[in-house]
C-alpha positions in Angstrom: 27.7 -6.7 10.6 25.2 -9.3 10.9 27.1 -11.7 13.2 27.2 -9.2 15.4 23.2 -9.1 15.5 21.7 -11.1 18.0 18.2 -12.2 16.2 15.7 -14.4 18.4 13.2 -16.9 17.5 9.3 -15.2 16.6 7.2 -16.9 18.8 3.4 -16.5 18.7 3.2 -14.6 15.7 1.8 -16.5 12.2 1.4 -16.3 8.4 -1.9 -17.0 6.5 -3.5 -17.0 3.7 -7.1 -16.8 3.2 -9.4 -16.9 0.4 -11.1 -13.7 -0.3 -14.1 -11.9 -2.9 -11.7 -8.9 -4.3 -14.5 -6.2 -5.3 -11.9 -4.7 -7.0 -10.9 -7.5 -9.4 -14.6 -9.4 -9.1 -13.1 -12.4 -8.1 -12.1 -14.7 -5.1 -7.8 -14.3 -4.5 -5.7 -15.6 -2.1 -4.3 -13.1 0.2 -1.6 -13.2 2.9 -1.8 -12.1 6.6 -0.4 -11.6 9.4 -1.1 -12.1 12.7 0.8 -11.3 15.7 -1.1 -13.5 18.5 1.9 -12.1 21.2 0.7 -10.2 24.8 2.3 -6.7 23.6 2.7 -4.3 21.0 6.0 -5.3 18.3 7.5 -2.5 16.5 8.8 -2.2 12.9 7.4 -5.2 11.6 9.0 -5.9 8.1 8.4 -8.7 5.6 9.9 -10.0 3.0 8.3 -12.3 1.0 9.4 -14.1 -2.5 8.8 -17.4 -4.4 10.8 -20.0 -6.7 9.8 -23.3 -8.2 12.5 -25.5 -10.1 13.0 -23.2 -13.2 11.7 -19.8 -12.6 11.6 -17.6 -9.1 9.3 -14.2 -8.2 10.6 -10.5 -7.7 11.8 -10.2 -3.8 8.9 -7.8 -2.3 9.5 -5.8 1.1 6.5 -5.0 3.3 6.6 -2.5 6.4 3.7 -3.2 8.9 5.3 -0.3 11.0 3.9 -1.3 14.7 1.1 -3.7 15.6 -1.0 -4.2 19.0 -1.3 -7.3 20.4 -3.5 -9.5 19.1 -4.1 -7.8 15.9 -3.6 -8.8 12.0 -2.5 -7.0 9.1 -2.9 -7.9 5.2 0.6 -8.5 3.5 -0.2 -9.1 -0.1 -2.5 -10.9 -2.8 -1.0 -14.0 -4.2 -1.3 -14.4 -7.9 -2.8 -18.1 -8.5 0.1 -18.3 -10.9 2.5 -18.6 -8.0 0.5 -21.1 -6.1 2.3 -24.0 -7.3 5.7 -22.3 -6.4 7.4 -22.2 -3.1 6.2 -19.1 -1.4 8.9 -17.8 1.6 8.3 -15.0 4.3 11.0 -14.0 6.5 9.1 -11.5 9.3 11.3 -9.4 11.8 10.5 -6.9 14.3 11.2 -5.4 17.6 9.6 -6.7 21.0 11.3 -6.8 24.6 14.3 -4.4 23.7 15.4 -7.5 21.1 15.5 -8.1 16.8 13.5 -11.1 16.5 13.5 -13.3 12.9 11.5 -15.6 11.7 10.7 -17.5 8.3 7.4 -19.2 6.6 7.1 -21.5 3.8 4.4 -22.4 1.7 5.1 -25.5 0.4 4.2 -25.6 -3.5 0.5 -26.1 -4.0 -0.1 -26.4 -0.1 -2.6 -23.1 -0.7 -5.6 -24.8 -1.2 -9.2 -24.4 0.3 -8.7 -28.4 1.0 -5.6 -27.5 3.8 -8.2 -24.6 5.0 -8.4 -24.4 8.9 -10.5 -22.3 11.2 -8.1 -19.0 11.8 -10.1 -17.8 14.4 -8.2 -14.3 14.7 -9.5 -13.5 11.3 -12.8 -15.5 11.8 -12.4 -16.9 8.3 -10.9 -20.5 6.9 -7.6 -20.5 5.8 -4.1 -21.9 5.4 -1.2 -21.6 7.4 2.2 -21.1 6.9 5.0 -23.3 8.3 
């Protein structure tokens, strides 16, 4: 059962979403990272990721990053500018240390914005992140 799981606090380990040309779709999209800034490798990285605003909410969408070396990043999933103005959650969890660690991300509703851009320098691009 769940209580029974002891889940600790992701430290060191971000979400982000940057603003990239897609030469697939001709066009500048958001897309989500993310980075795992710890010292070691964490296995079975899974995300989950879903949004909601006051009257409608997105599909739930499950992401496995499998494992991921230290200091690395890993693309999650292109946001759809018509969820920007919608709440946009991401609960991560993985292994690391022999323990489950948890730990969720908000994007505030219209917070994605090239004006809240910062220097990500992992990615050496601008963008925003998650709190």
């Amino acid at each position: 059962m769940k209580k029974d799981i002891d889940f600790h606090v992701g430290e060191k380990i971000q979400i982000v979403a940057i603003k990239e040309w897609d030469k697939d779709f001709l066009s500048q999209n958001w897309n989500v990272y993310f980075i795992n800034n710890r010292e070691e490798t964490i296995e079975a990285v899974l995300i989950m990721s879903r949004g909601n605003s006051d009257d409608r909410k997105t599909s739930t969408l499950r992401h496995g990053l499998g494992n991921m070396e230290s200091l690395t990043t890993a693309k999650v999933e292109m946001i759809n500018e018509d969820v920007l103005g919608f709440t946009n959650e991401y609960l991560v969890t993985f292994f690391a240390e022999g323990k489950l660690f948890e730990r969720s991300f908000t994007f505030e509703a219209n917070s994605i914005t090239e004006e809240n851009a910062i220097t990500i320098p992992l990615l050496d691009s601008e963008g925003v992140l998650a709190k």
